[in-house]
C-alpha positions in Angstrom: 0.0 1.1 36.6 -0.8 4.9 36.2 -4.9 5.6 36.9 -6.4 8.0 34.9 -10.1 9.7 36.1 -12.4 10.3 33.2 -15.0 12.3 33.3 -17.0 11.8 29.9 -20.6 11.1 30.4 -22.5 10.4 27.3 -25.5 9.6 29.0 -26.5 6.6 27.3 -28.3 4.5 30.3 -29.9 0.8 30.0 -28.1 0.0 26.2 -27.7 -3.6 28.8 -30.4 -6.1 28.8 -30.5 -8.8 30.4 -30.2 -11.7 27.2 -27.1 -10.1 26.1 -25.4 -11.0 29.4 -24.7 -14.4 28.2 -22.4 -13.0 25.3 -18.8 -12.8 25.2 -19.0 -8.6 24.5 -22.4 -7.8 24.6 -21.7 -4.3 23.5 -20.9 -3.2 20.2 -17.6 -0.8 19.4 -20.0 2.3 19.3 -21.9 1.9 22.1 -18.7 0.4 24.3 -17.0 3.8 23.0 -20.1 5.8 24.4 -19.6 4.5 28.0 -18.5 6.0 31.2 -14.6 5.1 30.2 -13.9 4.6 33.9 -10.2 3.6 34.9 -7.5 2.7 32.3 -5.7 -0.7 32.5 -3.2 -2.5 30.6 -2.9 -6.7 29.9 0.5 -7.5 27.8 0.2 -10.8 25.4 3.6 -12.4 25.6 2.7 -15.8 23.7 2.4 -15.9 20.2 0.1 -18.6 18.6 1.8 -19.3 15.7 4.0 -17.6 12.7 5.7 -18.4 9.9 7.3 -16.3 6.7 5.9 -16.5 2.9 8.3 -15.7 -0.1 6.6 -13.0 -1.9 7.2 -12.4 -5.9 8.1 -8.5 -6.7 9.6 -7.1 -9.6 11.7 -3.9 -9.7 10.5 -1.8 -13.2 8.5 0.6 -10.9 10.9 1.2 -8.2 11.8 5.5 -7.7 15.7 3.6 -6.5 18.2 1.6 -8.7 20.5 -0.5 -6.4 24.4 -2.0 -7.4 26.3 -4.3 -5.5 26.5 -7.3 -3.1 25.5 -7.7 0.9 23.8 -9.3 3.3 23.2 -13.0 1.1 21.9 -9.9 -2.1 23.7 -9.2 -5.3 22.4 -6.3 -7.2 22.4 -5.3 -11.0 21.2 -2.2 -13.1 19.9 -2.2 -16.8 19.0 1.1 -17.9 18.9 2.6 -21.5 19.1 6.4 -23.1 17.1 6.6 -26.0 16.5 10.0 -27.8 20.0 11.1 -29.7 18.1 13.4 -31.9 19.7 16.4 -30.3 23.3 15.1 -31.7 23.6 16.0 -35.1 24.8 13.1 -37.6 27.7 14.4 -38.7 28.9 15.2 -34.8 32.2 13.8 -33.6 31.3 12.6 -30.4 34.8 13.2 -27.7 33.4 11.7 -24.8 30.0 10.6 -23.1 29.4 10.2 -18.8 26.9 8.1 -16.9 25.5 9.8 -14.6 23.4 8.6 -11.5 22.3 10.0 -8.4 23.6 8.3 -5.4 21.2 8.7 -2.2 22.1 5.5 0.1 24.0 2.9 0.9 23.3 -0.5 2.6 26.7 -1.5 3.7 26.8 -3.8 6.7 30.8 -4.4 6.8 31.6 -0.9 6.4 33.4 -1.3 3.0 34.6 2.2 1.2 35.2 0.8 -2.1 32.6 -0.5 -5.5 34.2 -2.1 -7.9 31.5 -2.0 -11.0 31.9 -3.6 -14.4 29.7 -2.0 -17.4 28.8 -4.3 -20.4 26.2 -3.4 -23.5 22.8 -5.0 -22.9 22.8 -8.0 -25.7 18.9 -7.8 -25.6 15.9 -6.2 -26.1 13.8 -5.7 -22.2 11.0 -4.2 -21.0 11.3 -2.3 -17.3 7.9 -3.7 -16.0 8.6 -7.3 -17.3 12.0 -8.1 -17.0 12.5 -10.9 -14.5 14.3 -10.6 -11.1 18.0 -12.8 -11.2 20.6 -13.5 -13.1 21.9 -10.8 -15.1 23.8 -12.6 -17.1 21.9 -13.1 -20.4 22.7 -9.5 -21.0 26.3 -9.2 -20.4 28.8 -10.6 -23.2 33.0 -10.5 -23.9 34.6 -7.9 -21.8 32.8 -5.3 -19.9 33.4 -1.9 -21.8 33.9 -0.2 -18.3 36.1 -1.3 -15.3 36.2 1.5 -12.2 35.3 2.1 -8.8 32.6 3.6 -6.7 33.3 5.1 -3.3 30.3 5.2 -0.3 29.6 9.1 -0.9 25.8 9.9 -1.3 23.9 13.1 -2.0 26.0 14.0 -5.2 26.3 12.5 -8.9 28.6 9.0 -9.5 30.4 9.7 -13.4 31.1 6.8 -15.2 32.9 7.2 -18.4 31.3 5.6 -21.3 33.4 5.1 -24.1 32.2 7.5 -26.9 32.0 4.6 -29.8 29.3 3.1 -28.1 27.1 6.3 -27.9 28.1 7.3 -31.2 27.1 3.4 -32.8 23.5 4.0 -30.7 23.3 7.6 -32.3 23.4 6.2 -36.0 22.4 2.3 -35.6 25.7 0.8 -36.1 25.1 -0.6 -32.7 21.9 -2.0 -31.5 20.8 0.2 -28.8 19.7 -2.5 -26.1 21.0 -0.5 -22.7 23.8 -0.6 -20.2 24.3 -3.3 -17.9 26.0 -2.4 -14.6 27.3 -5.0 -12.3 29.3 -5.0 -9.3 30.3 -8.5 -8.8 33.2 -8.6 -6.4 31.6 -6.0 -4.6 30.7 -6.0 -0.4 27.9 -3.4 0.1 24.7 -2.4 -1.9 24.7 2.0 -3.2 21.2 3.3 -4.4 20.2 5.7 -7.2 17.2 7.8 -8.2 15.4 6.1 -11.0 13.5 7.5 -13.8 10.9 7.9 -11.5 12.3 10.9 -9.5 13.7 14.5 -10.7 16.8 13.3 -11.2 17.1 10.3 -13.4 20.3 8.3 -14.6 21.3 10.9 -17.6 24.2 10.8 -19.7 26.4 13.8 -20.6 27.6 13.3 -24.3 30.1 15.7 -25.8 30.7 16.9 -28.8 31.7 18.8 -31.3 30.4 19.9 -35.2 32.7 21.7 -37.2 35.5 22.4 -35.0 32.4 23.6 -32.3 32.4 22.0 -29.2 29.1 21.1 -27.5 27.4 19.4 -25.1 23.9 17.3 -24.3 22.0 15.6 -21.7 20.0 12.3 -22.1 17.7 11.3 -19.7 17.0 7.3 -18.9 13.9 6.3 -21.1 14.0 3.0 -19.2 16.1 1.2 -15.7 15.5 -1.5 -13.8 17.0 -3.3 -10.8 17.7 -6.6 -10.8 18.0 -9.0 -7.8 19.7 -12.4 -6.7 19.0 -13.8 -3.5 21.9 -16.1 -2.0 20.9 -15.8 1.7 18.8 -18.4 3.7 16.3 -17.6 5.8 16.2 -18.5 9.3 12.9 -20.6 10.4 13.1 -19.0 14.0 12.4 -15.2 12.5 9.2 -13.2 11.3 11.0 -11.8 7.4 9.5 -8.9 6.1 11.2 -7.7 3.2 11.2 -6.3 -0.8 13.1 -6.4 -3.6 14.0 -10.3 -2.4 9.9 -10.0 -1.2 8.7 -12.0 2.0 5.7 -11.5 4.2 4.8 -12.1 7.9 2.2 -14.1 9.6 1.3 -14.0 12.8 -1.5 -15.3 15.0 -1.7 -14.6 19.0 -5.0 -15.1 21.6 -6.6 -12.2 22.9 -7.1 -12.2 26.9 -10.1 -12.9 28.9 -11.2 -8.8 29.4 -14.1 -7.7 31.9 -17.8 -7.6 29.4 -17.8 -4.3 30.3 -14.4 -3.4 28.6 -13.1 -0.6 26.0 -10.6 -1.3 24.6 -8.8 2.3 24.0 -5.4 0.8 22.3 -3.3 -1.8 21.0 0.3 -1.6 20.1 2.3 -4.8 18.8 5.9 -4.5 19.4 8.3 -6.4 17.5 12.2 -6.7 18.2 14.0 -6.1 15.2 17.2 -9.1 14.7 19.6 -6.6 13.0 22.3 -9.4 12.4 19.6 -10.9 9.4 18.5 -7.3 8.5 19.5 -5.8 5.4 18.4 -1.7 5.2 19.6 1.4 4.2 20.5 4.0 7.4 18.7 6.9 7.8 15.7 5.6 6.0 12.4 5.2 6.5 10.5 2.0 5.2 6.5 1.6 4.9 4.6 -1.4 5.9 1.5 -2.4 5.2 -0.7 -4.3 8.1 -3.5 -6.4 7.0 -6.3 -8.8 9.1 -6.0 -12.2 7.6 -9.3 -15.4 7.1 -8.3 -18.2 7.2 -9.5 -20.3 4.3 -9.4 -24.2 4.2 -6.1 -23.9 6.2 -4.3 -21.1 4.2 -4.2 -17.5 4.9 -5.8 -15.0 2.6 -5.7 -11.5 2.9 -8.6 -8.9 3.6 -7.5 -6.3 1.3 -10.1 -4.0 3.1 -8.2 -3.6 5.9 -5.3 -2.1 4.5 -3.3 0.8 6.7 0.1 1.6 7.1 3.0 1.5 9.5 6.6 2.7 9.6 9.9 1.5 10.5 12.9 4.0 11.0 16.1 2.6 10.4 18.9 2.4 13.4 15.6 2.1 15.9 15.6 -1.6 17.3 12.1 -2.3 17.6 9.1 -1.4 15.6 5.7 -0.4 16.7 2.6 -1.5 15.1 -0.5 0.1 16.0 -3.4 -2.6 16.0 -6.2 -0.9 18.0 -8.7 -1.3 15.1 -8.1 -4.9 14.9 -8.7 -5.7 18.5 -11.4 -3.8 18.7 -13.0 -5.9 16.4 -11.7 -9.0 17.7 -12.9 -8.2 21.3 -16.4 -7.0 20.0 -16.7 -10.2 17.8 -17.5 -8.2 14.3 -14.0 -10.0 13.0 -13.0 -13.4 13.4 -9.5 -13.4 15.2 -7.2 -15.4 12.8 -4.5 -13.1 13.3 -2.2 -10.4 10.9 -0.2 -9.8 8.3 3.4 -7.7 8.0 4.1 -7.1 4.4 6.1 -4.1 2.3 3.5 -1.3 1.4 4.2 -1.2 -2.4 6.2 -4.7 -3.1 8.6 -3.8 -5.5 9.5 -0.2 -4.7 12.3 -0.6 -2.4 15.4 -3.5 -1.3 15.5 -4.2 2.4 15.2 -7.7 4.9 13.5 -6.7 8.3 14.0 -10.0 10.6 12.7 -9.9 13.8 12.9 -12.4 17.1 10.3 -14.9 17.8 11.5 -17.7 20.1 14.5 -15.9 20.9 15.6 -17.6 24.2 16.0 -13.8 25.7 11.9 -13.9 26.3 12.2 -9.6 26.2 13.4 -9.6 22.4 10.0 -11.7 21.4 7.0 -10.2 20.1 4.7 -8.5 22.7 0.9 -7.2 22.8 0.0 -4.1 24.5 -3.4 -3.9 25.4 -5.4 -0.7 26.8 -8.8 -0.9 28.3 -11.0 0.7 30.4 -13.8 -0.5 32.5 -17.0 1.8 33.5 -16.3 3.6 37.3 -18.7 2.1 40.0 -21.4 4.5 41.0 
């Protein structure tokens, strides 16, 4: 274990008396921070106390991504709706119309190359921030207007062709104007969007022509939602954290017997991460949101003032979690030690599963507690 000499001297002398020897940590965080830090040690925790997984509610209507497709135990579906026509004239022969949407990832864990979508009219009225998570089916009726196929190519516009009697019956109310409904049923891996939310919404690119004149227009989504079924069961023996399909983690773990005299300089909890029950999109980068839980009358509540953030970089097989503040507080006794919570930062805003190993029989892959303290040098 490396030794590290340091040589800050605050010179605050005789903070000890002699009634607070029979306290756990007689010193407070401030005043154990303003001690001779002395030599740096480390104790791992390699026990956790307890765990378990909570399902957590989220709906989609303020998410920046739109997902389509099936994997991983998820099947995804996309309502979204164009609006303002006024820029058509009435009397314009509309020749063809394109969905467009801006692919940007792809969560495709068997490697498939191929989408097959359906597009149907929405059969009714919906709201963005309201509309339910599930079954799609209430909005798609008959035969779907659209049959093609998406590829796995991100970073550049997916075209769908819409047929131009539909846009045309939205432009002059022969046909109620309730939205598109994309599914991709028979489909083996999940492709992203942009939303409405970013600079480049779903539009669609109508053309037309007045007069013999050929012209052109494009309609930006007024609303688009995702919506999500969840097949997959979740394993007891993992610690879920995941949105769009929400769960959050609990977990609990004892903190070691330290010296009275200890700082506690850092705390890292590293967590293995079981990619087989994952479900994320590569290259990305997810936020999670750590928070110290009280335990009330059995059930675990959480302390929405201590709210901060981690992040987890997809293709890396562990994740970091820095918990310094927490054991700090624990170790000082100005926080009751009744463990943390793993949950997404903005539930809602995202689709991905991040399992990781708990009782895995492989005792390396299970969650660990890094502990960094430092006792005062002897005079």
């Amino acid at each position: 274990m490396k030794k590290t000499k340091f040589a800050l001297i605050l010179g605050l002398i005789g903070l000890i008396v002699g009634g607070c020897q029979s306290q756990k940590n007689p010193l407070s965080i401030e005043a154990l921070q303003r001690k001779n830090l002395g030599q740096e040690k480390m104790t791992v925790i390699q026990k956790i106390d307890s765990f378990q997984t909570k399902s957590l509610k989220t709906q989609m209507g303020k998410s920046s991504d739109l997902f389509l497709g099936n994997a991983g135990g998820y099947s995804t579906s996309i309502l979204l709706k164009f609006g303002y026509f006024k820029s058509i004239p009435d009397t314009a022969q509309i020749d063809s119309a394109l969905l467009r949407l801006n692919a940007v990832g792809v969560i495709n864990p068997e490697n498939q190359t191929e989408l097959p979508v359906d597009i149907y009219t929405a059969q009714s009225p919906w709201e963005e921030t309201v509309v339910e998570p599930g079954d799609p089916a209430g909005q798609a009726a008959g035969v779907p207007i659209v049959s093609t196929v998406l590829g796995t190519r991100t970073g550049t516009y997916d075209s769908l062709s819409i047929p131009p009697k539909v846009v045309k019956g939205w432009q002059d109310s022969t046909i109620e104007n309730n939205g598109l409904l994309l599914t991709a049923a028979a489909g083996k891996f999940i492709k992203s969007f942009y939303a409405r939310e970013n600079a480049e919404p779903p539009n669609l690119l109508v053309f037309f022509r007045v007069n013999g004149a050929a012209d052109s227009v494009l309609i930006a989504s007024e609303k688009d939602v995702s919506l999500v079924q969840s097949s997959w069961v979740r394993p007891d023996d993992r610690l879920i954290i995941g949105d769009g399909v929400g769960f959050t983690a609990y977990l609990k773990f004892s903190l070691p017997e330290l010296p009275l005299t200890s700082t506690i300089l850092r705390a890292t909890l590293k967590l293995t991460v079981d990619t087989t029950a994952s479900l994320i999109q590569e290259k990305r980068t997810y936020s999670l949101a750590k928070l110290m839980m009280k335990d009330e009358g059995g059930q675990l509540v959480p302390d929405s003032s201590e709210a901060d953030t981690t992040r987890y970089d997809a293709g890396k097989n562990s994740l970091s979690v820095n918990i310094t503040n927490f054991v700090q507080k624990w170790v000082s006794e100005k926080q009751v030690n009744d463990g943390l919570r793993l949950s997404p930062y903005t539930p809602g805003s995202d689709l991905y599963r991040l399992a990781f190993f708990v009782n895995a029989p492989d005792s390396t892959l299970n969650p660990k507690v890094f502990i960094y303290y430092s006792i005062p040098s002897e005079k």
